[in-house]
Legacy VTK file of the C-alpha trace (Angstrom):
# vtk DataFile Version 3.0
C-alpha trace
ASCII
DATASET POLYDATA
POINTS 249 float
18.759 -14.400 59.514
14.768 -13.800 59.557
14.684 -16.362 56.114
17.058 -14.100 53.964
20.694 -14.663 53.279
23.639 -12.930 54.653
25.570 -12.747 51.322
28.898 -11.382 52.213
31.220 -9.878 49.229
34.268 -10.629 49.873
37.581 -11.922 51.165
40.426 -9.542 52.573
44.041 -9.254 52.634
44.675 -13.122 53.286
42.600 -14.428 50.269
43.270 -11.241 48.198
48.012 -12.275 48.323
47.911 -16.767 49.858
37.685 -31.129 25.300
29.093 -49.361 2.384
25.004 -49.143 2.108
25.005 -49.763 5.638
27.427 -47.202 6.597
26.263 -45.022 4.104
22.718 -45.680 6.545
24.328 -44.947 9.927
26.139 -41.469 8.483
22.485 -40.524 7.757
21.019 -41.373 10.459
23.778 -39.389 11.948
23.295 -36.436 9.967
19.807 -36.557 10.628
19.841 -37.302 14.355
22.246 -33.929 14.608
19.958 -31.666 12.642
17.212 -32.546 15.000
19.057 -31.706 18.571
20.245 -28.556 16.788
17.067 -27.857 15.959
15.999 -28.832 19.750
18.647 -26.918 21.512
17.442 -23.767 18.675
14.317 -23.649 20.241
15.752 -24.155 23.623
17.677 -21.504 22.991
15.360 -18.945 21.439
12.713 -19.827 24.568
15.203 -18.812 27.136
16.221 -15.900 25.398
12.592 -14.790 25.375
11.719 -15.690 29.075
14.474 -13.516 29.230
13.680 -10.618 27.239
10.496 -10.566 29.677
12.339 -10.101 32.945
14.473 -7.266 31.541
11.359 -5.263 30.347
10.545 -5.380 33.950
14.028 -4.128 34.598
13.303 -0.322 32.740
12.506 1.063 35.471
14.517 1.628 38.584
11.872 1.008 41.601
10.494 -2.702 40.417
8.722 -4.890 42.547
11.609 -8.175 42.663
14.338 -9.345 39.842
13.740 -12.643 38.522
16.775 -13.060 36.738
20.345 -14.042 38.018
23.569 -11.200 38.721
26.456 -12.617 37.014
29.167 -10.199 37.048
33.602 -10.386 36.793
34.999 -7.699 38.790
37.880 -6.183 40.069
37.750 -4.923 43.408
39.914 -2.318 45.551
39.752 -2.833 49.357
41.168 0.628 51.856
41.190 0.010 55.246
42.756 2.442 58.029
45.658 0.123 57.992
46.435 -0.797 54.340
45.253 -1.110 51.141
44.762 -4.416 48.310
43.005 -5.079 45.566
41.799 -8.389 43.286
39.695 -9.963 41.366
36.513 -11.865 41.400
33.467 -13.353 40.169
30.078 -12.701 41.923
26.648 -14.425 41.491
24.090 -13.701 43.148
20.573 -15.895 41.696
16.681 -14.681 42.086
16.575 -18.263 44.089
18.079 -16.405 46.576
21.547 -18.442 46.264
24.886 -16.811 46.564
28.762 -17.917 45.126
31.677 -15.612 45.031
34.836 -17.340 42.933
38.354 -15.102 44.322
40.919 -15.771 41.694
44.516 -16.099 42.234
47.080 -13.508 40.792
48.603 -15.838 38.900
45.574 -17.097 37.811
43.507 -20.007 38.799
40.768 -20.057 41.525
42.043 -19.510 45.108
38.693 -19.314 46.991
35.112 -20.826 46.358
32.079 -19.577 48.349
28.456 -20.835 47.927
25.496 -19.856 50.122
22.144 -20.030 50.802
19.724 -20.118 53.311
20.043 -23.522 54.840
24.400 -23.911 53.470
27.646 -22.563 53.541
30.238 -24.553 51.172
33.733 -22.881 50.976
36.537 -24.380 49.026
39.759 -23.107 50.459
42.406 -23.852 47.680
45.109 -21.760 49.764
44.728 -24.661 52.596
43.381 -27.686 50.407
40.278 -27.230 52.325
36.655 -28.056 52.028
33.985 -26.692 54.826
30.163 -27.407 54.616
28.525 -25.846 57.128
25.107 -24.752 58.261
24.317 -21.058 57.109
24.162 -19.477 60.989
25.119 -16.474 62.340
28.715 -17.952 64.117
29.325 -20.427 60.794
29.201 -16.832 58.970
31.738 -15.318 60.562
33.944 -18.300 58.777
33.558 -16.656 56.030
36.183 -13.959 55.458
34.269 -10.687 54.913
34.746 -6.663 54.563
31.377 -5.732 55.155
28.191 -7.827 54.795
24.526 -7.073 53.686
21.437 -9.676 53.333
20.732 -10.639 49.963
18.175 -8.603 49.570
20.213 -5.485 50.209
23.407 -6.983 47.832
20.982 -7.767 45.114
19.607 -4.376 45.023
22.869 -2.399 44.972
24.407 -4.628 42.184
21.531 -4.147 40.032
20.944 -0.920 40.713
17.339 -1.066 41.593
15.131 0.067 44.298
13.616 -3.742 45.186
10.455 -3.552 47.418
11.871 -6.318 49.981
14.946 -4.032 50.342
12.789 -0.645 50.480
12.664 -0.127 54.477
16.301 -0.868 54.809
17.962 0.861 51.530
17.089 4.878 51.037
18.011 5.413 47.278
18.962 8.840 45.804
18.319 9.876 42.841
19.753 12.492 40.057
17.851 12.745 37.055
16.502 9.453 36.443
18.876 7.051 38.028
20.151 6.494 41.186
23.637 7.762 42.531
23.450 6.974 45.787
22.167 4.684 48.442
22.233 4.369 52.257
21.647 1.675 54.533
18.649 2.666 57.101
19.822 -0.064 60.213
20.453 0.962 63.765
24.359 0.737 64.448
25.021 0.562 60.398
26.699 3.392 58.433
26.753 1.942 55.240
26.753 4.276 52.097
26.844 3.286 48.156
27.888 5.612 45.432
27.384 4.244 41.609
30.362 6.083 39.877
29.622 4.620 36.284
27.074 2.927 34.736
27.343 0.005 31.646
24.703 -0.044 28.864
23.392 -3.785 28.120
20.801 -5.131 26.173
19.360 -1.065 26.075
18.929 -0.721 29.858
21.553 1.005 32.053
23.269 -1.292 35.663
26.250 -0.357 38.000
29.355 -0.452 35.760
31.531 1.010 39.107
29.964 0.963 42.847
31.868 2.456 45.552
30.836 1.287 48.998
31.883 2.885 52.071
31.022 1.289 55.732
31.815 4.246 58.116
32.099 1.811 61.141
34.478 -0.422 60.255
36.557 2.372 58.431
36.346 0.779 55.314
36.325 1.814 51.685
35.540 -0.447 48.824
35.542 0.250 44.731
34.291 -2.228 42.498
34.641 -2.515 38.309
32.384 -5.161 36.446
34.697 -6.088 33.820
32.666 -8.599 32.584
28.445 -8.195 33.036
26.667 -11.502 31.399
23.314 -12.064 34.039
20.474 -14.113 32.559
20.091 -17.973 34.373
23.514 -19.021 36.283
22.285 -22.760 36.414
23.284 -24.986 39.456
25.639 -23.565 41.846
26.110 -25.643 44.656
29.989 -27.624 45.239
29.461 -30.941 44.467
32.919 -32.510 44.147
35.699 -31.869 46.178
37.708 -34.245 45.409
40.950 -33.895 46.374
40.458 -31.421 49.082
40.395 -31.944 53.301
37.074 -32.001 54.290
36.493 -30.140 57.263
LINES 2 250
18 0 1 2 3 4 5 6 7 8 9 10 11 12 13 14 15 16 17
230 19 20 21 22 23 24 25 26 27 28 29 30 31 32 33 34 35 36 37 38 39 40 41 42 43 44 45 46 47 48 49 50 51 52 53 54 55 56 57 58 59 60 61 62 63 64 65 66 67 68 69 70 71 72 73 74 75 76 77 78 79 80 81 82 83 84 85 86 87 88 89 90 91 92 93 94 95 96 97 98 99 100 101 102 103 104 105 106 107 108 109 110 111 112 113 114 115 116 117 118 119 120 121 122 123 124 125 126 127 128 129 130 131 132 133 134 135 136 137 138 139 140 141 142 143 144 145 146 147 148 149 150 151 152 153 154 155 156 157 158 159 160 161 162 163 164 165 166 167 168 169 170 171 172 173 174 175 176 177 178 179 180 181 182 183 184 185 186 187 188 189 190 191 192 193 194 195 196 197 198 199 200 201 202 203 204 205 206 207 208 209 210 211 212 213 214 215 216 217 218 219 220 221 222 223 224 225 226 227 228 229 230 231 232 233 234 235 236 237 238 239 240 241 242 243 244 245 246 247 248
C-alpha cells in the first residue's frame, strides 16, 4: 500500500438487503464539586472548538496543503451496476490520523456491518453472520472487505472534502467552474475513475460535497451519494474493542 490506506466505501448488494449539618456539608460540597467540572469541561469545550475554528480557516480555500480535522458524514448511497441497482445507508469516517470506519445500517434499523481500518488493521464486525475478523491491512485481507470501487485514503479524503490535497495532487486532476470544483478524475494507469459534485452544503460559512456522484468506467459502475447528516471536527477513538458476543474469526 506504499504507507497509505486503501479505504474502500462500501458494501454491495449482500450488505446493502442480509442511561442535617453534615448533609447539609456533603450537598455543598456536591454543588460545588459540579460547578467546577462544568466549569472544566467549559473550557474543554471552548479549547476544542477553537483548535477547531483554526483548521477550518485553513479549509477556505480549495487547493490546501493537508486537512487536520476528521470527515464525519451520514449518507445515503445509490449503487448501479450493469446488472442491477440498490441503495442504503451509511455512516463514513474518515480521521486526519489516517484511520478509516464505515458503519452500514440495516433497513430496519440497527447496524448490520462495522468496518475499521488503518494502516497496520482491518476489524470488520459482520452482524449478518455474528462475525468478528481482525486481520492485517494487506492487499489479499482487502479484498475481504466487500467493496464497489476503492481509492487510498488520500484520494477518499480529498473527494469527500472537496479539496485539492497536495498528497493526492499527482493522482486526482480537479476541475474547476468558477471557484469550486465540479469535477475530478483519477490520473492511474488501468483506472477510469471520474467524480462529479452535484450539490454542495454550507457549514460553519465554508462550502463541502453535499451530493458526489462517482462513476468507475471499468467496473461499469455508478455511484450517488447524499450527506444527510455533515458533523466533522475530532471523531475520537475508533478502533472495535469489544466483540462480545460475536464469532471471532
Amino acid at each position: 500500500m506504499s504507507g497509505v490506506l486503501c479505504a474502500h466505501f462500501i458494501s454491495i448488494k449482500n450488505y446493502m438487503e442480509k442511561p442535617c449539618k453534615l448533609i447539609c456539608l456533603l450537598v455543598f460540597f456536591f454543588q460545588i464539586s459540579a460547578c467546577e467540572m462544568h466549569h472544566i469541561r467549559f473550557e474543554e469545550t471552548t479549547a476544542s472548538r477553537k483548535i477547531e475554528d483554526y483548521h477550518f480557516e485553513q479549509l477556505k480555500e480549495y487547493q490546501v496543503k493537508k486537512i487536520d480535522l476528521d470527515y464525519i458524514a451520514n449518507c445515503k448511497i445509490r449503487v448501479k451496476t450493469s446488472e442491477d441497482a440498490y441503495s442504503g445507508s451509511c455512516r463514513v469516517v474518515l480521521t486526519h490520523k489516517k484511520e478509516f470506519q464505515l458503519t452500514i445500517f440495516h433497513p430496519m434499523g440497527g447496524i448490520m456491518m462495522l468496518v475499521y481500518a488503518d494502516n497496520a488493521l482491518i476489524q470488520i464486525v459482520d452482524r449478518s453472520e455474528n462475525e468478528f475478523h481482525q486481520l492485517e491491512n494487506n492487499s489479499q485481507n482487502r479484498k475481504r472487505i466487500p467493496v464497489i470501487t476503492s481509492l487510498t485514503f488520500g484520494e477518499l479524503q480529498s473527494i469527500l472534502w472537496g479539496r485539492e490535497i497536495d498528497e493526492t495532487r499527482e493522482n486526482l486532476i480537479f476541475k474547476f467552474k468558477k471557484d469550486k470544483p465540479w469535477q475530478v478524475y483519477k490520473k492511474a494507469e488501468g483506472q477510469h475513475i471520474s467524480v462529479k459534485f452535484m450539490k454542495w452544503l454550507k457549514y460553519r460559512n465554508l462550502f463541502f460535497p453535499e451530493i458526489i456522484q462517482v462513476m468507475d468506467k471499468k467496473e461499469n459502475i455508478s455511484i450517488k451519494i447524499a450527506m444527510t447528516k455533515f458533523t466533522p471536527g475530532f471523531a475520537g477513538n475508533l478502533k472495535i474493542k469489544d466483540a462480545t458476543g460475536l464469532k471471532t474469526q
